[in-house]
N, CA, C and O atoms as a printed pandas DataFrame, in Angstrom:
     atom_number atom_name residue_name chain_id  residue_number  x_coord  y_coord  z_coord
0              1         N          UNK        A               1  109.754  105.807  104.135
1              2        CA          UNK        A               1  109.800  105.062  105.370
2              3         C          UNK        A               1  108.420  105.000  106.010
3              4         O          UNK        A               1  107.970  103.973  106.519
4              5         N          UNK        A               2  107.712  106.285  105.947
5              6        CA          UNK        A               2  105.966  106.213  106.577
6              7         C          UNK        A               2  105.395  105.272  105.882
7              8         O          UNK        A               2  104.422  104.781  106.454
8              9         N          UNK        A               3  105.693  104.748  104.645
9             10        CA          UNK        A               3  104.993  103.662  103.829
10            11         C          UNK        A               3  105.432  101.850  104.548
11            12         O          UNK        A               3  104.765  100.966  105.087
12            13         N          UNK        A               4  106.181  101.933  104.351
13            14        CA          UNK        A               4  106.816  100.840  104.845
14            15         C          UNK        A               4  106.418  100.498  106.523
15            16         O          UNK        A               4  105.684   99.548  106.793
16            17         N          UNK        A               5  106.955  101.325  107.511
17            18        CA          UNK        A               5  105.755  101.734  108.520
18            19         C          UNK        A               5  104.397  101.129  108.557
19            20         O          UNK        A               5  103.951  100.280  109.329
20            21         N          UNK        A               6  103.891  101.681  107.660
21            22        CA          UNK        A               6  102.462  101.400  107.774
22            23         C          UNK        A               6  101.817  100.099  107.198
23            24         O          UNK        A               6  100.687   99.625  107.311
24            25         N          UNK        A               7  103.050   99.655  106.476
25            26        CA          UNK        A               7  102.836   97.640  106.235
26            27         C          UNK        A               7  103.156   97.391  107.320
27            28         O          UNK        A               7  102.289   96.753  107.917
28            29         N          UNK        A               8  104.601   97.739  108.253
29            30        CA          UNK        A               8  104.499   96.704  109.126
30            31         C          UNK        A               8  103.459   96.309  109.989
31            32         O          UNK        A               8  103.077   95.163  110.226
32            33         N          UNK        A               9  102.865   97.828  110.619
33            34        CA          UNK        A               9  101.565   97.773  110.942
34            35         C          UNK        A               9  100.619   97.013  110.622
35            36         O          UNK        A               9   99.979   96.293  111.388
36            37         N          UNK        A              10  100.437   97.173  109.087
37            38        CA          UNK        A              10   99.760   96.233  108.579
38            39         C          UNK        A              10   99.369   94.916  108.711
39            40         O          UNK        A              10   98.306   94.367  109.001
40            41         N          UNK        A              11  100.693   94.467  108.375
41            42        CA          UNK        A              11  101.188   92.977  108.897
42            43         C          UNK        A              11  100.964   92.382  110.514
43            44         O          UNK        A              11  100.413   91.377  110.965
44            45         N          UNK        A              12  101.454   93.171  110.931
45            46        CA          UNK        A              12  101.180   93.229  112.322
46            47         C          UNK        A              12   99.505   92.850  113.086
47            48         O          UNK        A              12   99.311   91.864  113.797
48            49         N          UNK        A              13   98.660   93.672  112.802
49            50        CA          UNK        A              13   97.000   93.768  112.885
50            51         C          UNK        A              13   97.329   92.277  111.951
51            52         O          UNK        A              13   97.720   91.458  112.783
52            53         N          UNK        A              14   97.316   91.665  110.627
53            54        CA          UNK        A              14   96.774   90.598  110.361
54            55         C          UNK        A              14   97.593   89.619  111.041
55            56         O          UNK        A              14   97.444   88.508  110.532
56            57         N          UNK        A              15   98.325   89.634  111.913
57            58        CA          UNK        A              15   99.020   88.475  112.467
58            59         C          UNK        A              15   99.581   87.773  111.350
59            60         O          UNK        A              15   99.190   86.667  110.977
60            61         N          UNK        A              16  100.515   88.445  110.816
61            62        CA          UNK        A              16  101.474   87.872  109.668
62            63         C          UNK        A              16  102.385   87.027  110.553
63            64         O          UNK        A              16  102.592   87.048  111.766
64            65         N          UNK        A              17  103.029   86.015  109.215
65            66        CA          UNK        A              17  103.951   84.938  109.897
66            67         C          UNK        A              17  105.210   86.152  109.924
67            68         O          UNK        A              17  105.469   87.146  109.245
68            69         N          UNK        A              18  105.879   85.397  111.228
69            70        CA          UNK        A              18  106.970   86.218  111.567
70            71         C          UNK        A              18  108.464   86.539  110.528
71            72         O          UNK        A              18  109.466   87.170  110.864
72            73         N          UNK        A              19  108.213   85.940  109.354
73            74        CA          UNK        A              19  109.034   86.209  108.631
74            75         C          UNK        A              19  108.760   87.101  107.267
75            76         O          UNK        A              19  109.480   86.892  106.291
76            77         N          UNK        A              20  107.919   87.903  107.217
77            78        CA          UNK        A              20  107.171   88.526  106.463
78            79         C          UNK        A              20  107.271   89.555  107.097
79            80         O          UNK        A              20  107.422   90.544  106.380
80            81         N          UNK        A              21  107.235   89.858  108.829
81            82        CA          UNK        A              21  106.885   90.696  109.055
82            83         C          UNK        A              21  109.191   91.605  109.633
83            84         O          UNK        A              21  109.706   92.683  109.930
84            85         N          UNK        A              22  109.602   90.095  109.414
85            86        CA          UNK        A              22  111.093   90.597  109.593
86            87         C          UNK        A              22  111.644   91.348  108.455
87            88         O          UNK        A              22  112.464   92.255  108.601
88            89         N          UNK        A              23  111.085   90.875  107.074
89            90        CA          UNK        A              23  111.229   91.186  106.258
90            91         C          UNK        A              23  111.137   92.720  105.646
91            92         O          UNK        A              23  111.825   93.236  104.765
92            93         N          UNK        A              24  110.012   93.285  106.446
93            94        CA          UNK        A              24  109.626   94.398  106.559
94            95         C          UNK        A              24  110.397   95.350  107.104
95            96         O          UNK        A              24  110.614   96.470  106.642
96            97         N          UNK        A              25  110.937   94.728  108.416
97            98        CA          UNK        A              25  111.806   95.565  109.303
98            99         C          UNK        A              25  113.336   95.243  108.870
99           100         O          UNK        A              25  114.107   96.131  109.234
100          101         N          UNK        A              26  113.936   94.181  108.183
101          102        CA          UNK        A              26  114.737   94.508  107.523
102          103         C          UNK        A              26  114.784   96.124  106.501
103          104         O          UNK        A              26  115.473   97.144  106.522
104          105         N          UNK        A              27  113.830   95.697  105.821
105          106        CA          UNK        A              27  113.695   96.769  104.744
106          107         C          UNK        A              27  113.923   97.977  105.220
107          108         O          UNK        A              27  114.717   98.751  104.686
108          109         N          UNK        A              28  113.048   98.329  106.582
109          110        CA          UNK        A              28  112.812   99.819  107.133
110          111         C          UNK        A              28  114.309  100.675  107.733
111          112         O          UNK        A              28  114.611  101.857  107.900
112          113         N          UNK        A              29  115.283   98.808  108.015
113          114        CA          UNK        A              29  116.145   99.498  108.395
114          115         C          UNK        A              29  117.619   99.906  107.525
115          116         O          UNK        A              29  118.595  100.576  107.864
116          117         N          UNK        A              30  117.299   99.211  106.323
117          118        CA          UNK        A              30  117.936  100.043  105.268
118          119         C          UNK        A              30  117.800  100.890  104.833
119          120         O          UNK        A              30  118.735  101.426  104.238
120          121         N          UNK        A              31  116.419  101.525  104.906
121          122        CA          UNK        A              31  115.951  103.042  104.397
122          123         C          UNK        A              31  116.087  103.640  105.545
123          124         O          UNK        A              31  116.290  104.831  105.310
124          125         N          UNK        A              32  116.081  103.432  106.681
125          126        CA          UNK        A              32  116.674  104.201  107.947
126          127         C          UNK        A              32  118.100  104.747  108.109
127          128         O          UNK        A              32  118.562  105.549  108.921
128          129         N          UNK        A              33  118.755  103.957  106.918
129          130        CA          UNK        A              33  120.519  103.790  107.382
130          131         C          UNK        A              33  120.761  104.661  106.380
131          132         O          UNK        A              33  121.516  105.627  106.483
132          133         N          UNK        A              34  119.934  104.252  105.065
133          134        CA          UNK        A              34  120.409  105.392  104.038
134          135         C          UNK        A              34  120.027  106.469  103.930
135          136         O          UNK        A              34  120.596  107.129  103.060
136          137         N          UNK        A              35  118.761  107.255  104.842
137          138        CA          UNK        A              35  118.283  108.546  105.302
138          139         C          UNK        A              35  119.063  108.501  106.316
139          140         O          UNK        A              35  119.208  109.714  106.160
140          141         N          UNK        A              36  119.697  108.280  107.195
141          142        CA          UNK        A              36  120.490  108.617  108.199
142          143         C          UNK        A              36  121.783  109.088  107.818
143          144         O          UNK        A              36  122.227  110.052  108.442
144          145         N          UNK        A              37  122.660  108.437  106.645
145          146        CA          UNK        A              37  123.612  109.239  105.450
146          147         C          UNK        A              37  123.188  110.465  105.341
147          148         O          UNK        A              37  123.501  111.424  106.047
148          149         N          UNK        A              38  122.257  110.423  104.184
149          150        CA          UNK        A              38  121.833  112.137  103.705
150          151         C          UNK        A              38  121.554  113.008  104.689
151          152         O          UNK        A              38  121.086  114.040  104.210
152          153         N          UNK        A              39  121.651  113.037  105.981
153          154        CA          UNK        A              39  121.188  113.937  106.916
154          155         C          UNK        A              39  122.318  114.419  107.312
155          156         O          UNK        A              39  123.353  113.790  107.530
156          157         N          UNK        A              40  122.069  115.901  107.441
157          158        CA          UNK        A              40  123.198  116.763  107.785
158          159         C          UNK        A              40  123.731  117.131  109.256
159          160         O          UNK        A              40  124.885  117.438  109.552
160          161         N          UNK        A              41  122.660  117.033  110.077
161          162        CA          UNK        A              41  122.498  116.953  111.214
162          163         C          UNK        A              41  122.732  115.752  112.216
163          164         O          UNK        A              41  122.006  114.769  112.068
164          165         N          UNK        A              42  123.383  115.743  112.908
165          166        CA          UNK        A              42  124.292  114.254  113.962
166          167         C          UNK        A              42  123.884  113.416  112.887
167          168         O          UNK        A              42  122.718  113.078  112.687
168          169         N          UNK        A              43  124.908  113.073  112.171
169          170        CA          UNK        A              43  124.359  111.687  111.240
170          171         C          UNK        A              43  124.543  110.491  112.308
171          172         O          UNK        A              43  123.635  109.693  112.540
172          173         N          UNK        A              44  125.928  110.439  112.995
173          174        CA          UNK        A              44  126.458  109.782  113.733
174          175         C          UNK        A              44  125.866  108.886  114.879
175          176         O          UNK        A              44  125.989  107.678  115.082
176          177         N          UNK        A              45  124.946  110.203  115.802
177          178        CA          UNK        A              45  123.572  109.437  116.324
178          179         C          UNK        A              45  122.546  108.402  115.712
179          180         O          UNK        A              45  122.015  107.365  116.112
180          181         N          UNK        A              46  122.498  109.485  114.065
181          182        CA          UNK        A              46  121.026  108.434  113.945
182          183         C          UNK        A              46  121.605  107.242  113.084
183          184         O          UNK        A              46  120.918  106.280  112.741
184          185         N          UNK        A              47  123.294  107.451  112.690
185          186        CA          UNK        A              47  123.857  106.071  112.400
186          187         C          UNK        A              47  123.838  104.947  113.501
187          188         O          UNK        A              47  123.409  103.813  113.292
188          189         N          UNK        A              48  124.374  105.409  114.748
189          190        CA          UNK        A              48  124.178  104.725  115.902
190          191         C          UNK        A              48  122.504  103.867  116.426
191          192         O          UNK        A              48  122.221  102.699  116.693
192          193         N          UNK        A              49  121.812  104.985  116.385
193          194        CA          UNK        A              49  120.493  104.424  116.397
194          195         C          UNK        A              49  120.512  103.016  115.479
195          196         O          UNK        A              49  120.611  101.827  115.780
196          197         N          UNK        A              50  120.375  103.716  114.252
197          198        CA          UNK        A              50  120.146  102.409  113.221
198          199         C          UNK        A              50  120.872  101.100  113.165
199          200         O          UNK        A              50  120.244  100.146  112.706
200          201         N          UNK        A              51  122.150  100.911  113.581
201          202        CA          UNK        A              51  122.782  100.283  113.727
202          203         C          UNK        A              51  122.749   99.425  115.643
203          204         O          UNK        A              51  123.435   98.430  115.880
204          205         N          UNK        A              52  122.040   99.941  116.487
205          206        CA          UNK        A              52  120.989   99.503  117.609
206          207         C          UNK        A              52  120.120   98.658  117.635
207          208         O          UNK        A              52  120.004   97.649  118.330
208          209         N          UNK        A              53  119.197   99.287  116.481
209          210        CA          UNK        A              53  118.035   98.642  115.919
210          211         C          UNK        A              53  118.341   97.372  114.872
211          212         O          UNK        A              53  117.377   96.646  114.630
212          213         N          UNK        A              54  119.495   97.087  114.296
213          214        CA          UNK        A              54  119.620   96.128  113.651
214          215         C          UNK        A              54  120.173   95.108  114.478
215          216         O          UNK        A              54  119.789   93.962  114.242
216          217         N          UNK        A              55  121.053   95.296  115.464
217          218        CA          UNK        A              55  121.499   94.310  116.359
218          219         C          UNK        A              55  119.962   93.880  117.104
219          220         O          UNK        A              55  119.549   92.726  116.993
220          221         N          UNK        A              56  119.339   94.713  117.706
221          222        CA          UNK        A              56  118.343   94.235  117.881
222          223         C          UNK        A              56  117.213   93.405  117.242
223          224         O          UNK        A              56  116.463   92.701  117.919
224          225         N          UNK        A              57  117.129   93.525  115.908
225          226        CA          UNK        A              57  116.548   92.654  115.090
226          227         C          UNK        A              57  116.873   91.521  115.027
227          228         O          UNK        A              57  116.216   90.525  115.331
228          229         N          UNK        A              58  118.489   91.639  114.405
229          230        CA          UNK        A              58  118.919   90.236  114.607
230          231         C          UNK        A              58  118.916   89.317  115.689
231          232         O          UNK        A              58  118.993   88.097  115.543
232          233         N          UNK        A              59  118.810   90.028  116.995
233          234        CA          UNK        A              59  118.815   88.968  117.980
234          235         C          UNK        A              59  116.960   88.290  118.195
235          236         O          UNK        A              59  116.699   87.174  118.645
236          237         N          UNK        A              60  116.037   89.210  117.785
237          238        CA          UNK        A              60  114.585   88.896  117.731
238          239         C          UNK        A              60  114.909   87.893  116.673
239          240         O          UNK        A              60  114.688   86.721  116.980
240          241         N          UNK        A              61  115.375   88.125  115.525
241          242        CA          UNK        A              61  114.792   87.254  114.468
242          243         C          UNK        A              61  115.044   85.720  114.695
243          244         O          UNK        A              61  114.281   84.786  114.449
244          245         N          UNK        A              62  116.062   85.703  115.124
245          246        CA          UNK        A              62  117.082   84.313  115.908
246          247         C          UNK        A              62  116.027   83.662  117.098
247          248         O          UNK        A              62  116.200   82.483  117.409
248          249         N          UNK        A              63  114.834   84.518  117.814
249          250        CA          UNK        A              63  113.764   84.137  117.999
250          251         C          UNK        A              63  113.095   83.960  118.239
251          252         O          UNK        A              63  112.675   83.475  119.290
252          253         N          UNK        A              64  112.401   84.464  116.829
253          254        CA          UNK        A              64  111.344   84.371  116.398
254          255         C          UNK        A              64  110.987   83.267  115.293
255          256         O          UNK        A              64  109.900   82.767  115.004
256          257         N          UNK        A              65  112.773   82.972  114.568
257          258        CA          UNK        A              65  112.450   82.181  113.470
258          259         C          UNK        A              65  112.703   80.444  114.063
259          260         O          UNK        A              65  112.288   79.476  113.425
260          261         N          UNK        A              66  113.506   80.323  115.475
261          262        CA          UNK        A              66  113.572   79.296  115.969
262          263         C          UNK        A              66  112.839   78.243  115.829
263          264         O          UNK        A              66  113.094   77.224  116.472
């Protein structure tokens, strides 16, 4: 996830088109959801979190991609 992270960043500083950079945060938040599984500790929270953050995406991406 620190990898992925650090593209969006990436992307980000070069002023990537906004769908490159959704793309990214799609990604981050599937590896967020599936480290949020393996965790033994409140999975439930950081299921909640992740599932926050994707409603929230989706409503950015709707626009951003307008």
């Amino acid at each position: 996830m620190l990898a992925r992270l650090e593209r969006i960043e990436a992307l980000d500083r070069e002023q990537a088109l906004p769908g490159a950079l959704l793309a990214e945060l799609r990604a981050l938040l599937t590896e967020a959801e599936a480290w949020a599984r393996t965790e033994r500790t409140r999975p439930d929270a950081a299921l909640e979190a992740v599932e926050r953050c994707r409603l929230m995406l989706e409503s950015t991406s709707r626009t951003l991609l307008a």
